[in-house]
Every structure is written in structure tokens, then in C-alpha cells.
C-alpha positions in Angstrom: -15.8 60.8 -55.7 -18.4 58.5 -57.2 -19.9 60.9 -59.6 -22.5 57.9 -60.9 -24.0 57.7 -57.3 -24.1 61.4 -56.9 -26.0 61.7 -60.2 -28.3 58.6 -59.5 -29.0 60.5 -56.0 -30.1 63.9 -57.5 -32.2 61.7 -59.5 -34.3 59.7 -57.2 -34.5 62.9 -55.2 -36.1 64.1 -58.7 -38.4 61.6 -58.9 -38.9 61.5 -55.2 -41.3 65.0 -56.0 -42.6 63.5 -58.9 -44.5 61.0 -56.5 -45.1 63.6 -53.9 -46.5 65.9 -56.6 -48.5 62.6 -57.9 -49.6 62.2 -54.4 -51.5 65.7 -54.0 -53.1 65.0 -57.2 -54.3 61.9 -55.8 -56.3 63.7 -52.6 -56.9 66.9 -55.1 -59.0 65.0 -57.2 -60.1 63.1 -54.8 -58.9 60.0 -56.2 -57.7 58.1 -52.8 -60.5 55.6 -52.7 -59.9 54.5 -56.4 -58.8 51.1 -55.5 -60.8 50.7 -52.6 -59.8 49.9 -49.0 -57.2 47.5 -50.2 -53.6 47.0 -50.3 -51.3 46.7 -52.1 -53.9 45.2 -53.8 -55.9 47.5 -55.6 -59.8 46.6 -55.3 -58.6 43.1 -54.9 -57.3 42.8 -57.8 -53.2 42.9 -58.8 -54.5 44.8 -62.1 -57.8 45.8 -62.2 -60.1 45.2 -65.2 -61.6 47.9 -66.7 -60.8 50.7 -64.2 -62.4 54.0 -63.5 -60.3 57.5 -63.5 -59.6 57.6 -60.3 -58.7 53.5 -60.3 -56.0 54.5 -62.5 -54.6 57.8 -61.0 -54.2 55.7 -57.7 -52.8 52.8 -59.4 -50.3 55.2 -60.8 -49.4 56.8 -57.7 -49.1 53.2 -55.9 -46.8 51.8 -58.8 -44.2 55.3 -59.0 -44.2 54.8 -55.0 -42.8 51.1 -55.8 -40.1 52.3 -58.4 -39.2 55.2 -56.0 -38.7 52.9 -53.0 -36.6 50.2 -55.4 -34.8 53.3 -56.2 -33.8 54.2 -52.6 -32.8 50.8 -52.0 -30.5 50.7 -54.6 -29.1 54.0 -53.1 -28.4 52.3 -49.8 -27.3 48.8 -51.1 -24.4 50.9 -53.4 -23.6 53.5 -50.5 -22.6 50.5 -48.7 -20.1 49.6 -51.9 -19.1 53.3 -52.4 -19.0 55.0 -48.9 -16.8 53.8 -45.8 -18.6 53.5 -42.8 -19.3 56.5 -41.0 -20.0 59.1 -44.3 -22.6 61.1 -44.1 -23.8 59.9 -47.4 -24.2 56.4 -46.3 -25.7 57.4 -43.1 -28.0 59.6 -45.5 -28.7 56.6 -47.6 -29.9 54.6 -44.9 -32.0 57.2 -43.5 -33.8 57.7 -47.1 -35.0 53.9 -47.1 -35.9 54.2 -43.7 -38.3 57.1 -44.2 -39.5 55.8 -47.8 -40.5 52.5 -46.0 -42.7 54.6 -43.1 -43.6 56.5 -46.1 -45.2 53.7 -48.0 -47.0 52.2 -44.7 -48.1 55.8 -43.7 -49.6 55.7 -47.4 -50.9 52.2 -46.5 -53.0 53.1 -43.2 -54.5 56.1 -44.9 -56.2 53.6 -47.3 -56.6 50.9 -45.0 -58.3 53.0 -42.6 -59.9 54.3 -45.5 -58.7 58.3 -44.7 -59.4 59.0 -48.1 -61.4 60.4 -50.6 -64.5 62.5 -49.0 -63.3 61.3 -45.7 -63.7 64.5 -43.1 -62.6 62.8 -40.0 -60.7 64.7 -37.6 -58.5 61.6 -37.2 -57.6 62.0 -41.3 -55.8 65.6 -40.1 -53.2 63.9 -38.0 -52.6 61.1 -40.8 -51.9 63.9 -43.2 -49.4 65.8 -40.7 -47.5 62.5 -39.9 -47.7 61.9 -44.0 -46.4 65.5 -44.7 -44.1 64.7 -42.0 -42.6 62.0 -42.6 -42.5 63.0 -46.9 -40.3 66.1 -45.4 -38.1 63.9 -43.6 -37.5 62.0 -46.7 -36.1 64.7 -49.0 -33.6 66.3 -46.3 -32.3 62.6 -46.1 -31.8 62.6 -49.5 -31.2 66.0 -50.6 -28.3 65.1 -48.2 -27.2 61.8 -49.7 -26.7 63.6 -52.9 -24.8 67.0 -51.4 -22.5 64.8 -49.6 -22.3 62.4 -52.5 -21.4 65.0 -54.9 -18.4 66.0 -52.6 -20.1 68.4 -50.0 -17.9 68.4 -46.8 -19.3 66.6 -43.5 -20.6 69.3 -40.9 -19.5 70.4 -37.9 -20.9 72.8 -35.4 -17.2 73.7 -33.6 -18.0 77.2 -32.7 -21.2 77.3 -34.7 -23.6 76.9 -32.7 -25.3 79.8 -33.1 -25.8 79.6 -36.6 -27.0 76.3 -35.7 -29.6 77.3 -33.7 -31.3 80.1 -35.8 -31.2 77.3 -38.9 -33.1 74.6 -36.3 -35.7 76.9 -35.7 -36.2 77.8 -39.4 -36.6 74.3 -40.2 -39.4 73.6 -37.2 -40.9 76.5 -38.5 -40.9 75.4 -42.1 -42.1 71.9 -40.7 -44.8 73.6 -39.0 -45.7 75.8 -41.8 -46.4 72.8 -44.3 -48.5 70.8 -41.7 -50.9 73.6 -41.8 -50.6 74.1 -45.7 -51.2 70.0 -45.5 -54.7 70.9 -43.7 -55.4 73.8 -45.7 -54.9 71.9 -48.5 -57.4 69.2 -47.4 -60.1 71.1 -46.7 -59.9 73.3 -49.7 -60.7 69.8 -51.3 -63.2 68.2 -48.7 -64.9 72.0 -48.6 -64.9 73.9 -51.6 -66.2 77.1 -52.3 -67.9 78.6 -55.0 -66.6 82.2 -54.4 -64.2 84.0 -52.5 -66.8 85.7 -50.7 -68.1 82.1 -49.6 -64.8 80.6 -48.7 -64.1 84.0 -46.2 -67.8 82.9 -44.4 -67.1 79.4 -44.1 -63.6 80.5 -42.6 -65.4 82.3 -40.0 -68.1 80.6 -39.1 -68.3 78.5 -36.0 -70.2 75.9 -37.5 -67.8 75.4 -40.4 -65.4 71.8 -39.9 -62.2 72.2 -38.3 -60.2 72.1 -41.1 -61.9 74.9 -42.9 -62.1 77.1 -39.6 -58.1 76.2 -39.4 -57.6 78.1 -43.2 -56.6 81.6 -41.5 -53.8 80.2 -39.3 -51.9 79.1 -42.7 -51.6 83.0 -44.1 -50.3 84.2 -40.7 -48.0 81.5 -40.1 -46.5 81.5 -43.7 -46.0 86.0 -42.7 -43.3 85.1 -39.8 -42.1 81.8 -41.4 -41.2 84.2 -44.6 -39.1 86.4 -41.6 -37.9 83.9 -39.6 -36.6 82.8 -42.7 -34.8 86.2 -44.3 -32.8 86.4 -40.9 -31.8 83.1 -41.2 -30.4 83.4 -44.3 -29.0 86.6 -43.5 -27.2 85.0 -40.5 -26.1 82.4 -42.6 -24.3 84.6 -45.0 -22.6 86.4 -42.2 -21.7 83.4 -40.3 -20.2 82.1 -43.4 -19.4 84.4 -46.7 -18.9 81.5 -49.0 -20.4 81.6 -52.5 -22.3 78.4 -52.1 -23.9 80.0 -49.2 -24.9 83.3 -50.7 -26.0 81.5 -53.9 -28.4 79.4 -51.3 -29.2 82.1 -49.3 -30.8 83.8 -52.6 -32.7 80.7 -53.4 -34.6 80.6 -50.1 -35.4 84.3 -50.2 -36.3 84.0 -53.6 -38.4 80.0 -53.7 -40.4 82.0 -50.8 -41.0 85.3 -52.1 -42.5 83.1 -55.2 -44.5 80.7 -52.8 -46.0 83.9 -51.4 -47.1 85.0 -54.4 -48.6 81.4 -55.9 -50.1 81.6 -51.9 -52.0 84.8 -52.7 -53.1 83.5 -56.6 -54.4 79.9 -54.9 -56.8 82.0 -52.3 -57.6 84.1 -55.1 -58.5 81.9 -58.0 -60.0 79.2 -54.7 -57.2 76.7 -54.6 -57.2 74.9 -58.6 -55.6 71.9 -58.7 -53.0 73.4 -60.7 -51.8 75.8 -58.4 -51.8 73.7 -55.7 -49.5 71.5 -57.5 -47.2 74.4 -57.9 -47.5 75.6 -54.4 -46.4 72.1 -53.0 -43.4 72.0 -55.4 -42.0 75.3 -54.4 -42.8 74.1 -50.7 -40.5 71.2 -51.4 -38.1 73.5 -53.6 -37.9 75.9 -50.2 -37.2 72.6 -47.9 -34.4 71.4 -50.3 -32.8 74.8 -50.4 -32.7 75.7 -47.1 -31.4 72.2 -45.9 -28.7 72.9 -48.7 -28.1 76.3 -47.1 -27.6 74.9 -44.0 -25.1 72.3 -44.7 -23.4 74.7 -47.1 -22.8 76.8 -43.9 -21.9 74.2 -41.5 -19.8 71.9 -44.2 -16.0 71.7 -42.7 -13.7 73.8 -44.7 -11.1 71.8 -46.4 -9.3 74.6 -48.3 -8.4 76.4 -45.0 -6.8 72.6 -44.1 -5.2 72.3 -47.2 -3.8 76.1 -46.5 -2.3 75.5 -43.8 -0.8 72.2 -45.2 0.8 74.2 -47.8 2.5 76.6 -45.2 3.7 73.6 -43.1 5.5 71.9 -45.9 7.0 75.2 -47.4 8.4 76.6 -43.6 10.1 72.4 -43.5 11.4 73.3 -47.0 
């Protein structure tokens, strides 16, 4: 097994959040106009002259977004060199660049379109969903690249479907959990308040912007999300009592029981940028380990195979 792609893999995954985390920072501080409506330019300019703050925290975010993608690409041009055709990693390779390219024109409309910034259009919303999206998308494909890089077995749902199923509708419901976090997140930043008693108001009134009126869905949904996810890692175990499973199984229970509690702290303290940083990183921490939990539990099992061989050649002995 090609233990330098594996380890380059788990690294661009690493730096992968880096950007992502970079990214939030960027709309937290409301930095996403800091090189204007342009691109890849930035205020017309390759390097700008002299820029402000938020020139620079953009610039920074558009030149780790160009080392990330170079990254990927180097993932997929060596999978081709390392993987046959047909292994999941490759497949997973090519699906990384594929989403890291829609990632950086995604990127590219909301400036272009100038979503950015103290932008409170309606139409920025859906922009951030198919962003969050699409970012999501981007670490399964290559949280998986570097599982099935690092030797993880291929799955297959022969008489697992049932496992399958209750792990398909934990990820849409994690999907759909971080969408609303996404526009949460926005208008804590478009709409601040000055106390806790203020943002519970502006939550309720009916004259409060959509994304602020939308605050109390992301509370409720992240209550049966946290459910929905115990009893799929409690059906995980049991459909498949393997230590890597357990030991994933743990880290989902225990990522979200964390993210609940940085949840409650943002609401309380009225979202910091700080903790908002944190609460996206365990976000992406929960995606990764529940996408490893999965194909822990549906990974073929090649020492039953090998079992069997063993018998075989001993009864023609």
C-alpha cells in the first residue's frame, strides 16, 4: 500500500479545514468584499498595494484555496500512477478535484455577485447552502481517498442494507443540520446583538430578516440530529462489532456531545468569532467521523476471506 499517498491524503484533508476554517473567518469578520467584486483578481490588481485588513484576510483565503486545489490535483494525477482503475481511492481522488473545482467557482460567484460582506439578500442564503454543500461533499471525498488509501477495504452493502439505510439518513440529516448552522451563522454576523435578551426578540419578531427569524430552527434540528445520530451509531456497532467501528462510534457520540456544548457557549456568549470557529471544526470533525464510521461498518471483511483460505488449503493438505 502506498503509505506516501495515504499520508499526503490525510494531509490535504488537513489543510482542506484549514481553508474552510479560513473561510468562516472571512464572512465572520466580514471580510468578503476585501478585494472587491473581482476575480481572481483582487481589486484589480494580481497583488494589491498597500492593502487594508480585510484586503489581506481575503487575499489569504483566495491564495490557501489555490495551494489546496494544486494539492488535490496532485492527489488525482498520482492516484492514477498508484491505484488501478476501479479503487475506490482513485474514484475518491477524482471526486475531491471535482468538488474543489465547484468549490472554487461557488467561491467565485459569491464575490462576483458580490454575496458578501453586509450583503442581506435572501439570494446570499442559498449561495451559502450550496457553499456549505458542496465544502461537505468535498471532505467525505477525501476523507475517503485517504481511508481507502491507508488500506481500508472497499464497501459492500451484501446484506447490509439496513445498516445502510439508517447511516443515509444520518448523513442527510447532518447535511441538513449544517445548512441551517450555515444560516445561523450568517445572520449572527449580518445581525448582531448586544445581549442575549436582544438576540431572543429579534428571533421572535416578525419583522426581524429571515435569517435571524430562522435562528430557532438550528437548536431544534441539532436535538434530533444528536438522536438520530446515537442510534445510528448504536446500529452500527451491532451490525458490525469490530473495534474500528466502536472506536468511531465513540467519536461521533462524543464530537457531538462537545458540539452541543460549544452550541449552548456560542448562544450564550452571542456567537464570538472564536467559538464559531470551533463550532465549524467540530462540525467538520463530526462529518469526518461519521463518514469513517460508515465505511468502517460497510468495508468488506478480508480476514474472514483469508479464514476460509486457510481452512481450504489445510482440508487439501
Amino acid at each position: 500500500m502506498p503509505r506516501g499517498y495515504a499520508r499526503l491524503a490525510w494531509a490535504s484533508l488537513g489543510f482542506t479545514l484549514f481553508v474552510i476554517l479560513w473561510g468562516a473567518f472571512v464572512r465572520a469578520t466580514g471580510s468578503g468584499a476585501g478585494c472587491g467584486s473581482h476575480w481572481p483578481l483582487c481589486n484589480g490588481e494580481v497583488v494589491p498595494r498597500a492593502p487594508a485588513l480585510a484586503t489581506v484576510i481575503e487575499l489569504t483565503h483566495r491564495l490557501t484555496s489555490g495551494v489546496a486545489l494544486l494539492l488535490v490535483a496532485a492527489l488525482a494525477w498520482l492516484a492514477r500512477r498508484r491505484f488501478e482503475a476501479g479503487h475506490p481511492a482513485r474514484r475518491a481522488a477524482n471526486w475531491s478535484l471535482f468538488f474543489m473545482v465547484t468549490e472554487a467557482l461557488i467561491g467565485a460567484g459569491l464575490v462576483l455577485f458580490e454575496y458578501v460582506a453586509d450583503d442581506a439578500r435572501v439570494g446570499r442564503g442559498a449561495w451559502v447552502a450550496g457553499h456549505l454543500l458542496n465544502t461537505f461533499l468535498l471532505v467525505a471525498a477525501q476523507t475517503l481517498c485517504a481511508a481507502w488509501a491507508s488500506g481500508l477495504e472497499a464497501p459492500s452493502l451484501d446484506g447490509r442494507s439496513g445498516i445502510a439505510a439508517i447511516l443515509a439518513a444520518a448523513f442527510v440529516a447532518v447535511l441538513v443540520l449544517a445548512v441551517s448552522g450555515a444560516i445561523t451563522a450568517l445572520g449572527d454576523t449580518l445581525f448582531p446583538a448586544a445581549t442575549l435578551a436582544e438576540a431572543k426578540a429579534q428571533t421572535v419578531s416578525p419583522s426581524a430578516h429571515l435569517f435571524v427569524r430562522l435562528r430557532i430552527w438550528h437548536p431544534t434540528l441539532a436535538v434530533v440530529v444528536g438522536i438520530l445520530l446515537a442510534i445510528a451509531a448504536a446500529a452500527a456497532m451491532s451490525a458490525s462489532p469490530r473495534p474500528p467501528v466502536k472506536r468511531w462510534a465513540g467519536a461521533v457520540v462524543g464530537l457531538y456531545a462537545l458540539e452541543m456544548a460549544v452550541g449552548l457557549a456560542n448562544v450564550w456568549w452571542l456567537a464570538p468569532v472564536s467559538l464559531q470557529l470551533v463550532h465549524l471544526l467540530l462540525a467538520d470533525l463530526i462529518w469526518i467521523a461519521l463518514l469513517l464510521l460508515a465505511a468502517s461498518t460497510l468495508a468488506r471483511e478480508p480476514a474472514a476471506v483469508s479464514l476460509r483460505s486457510v481452512v481450504a488449503a489445510e482440508s487439501r493438505a
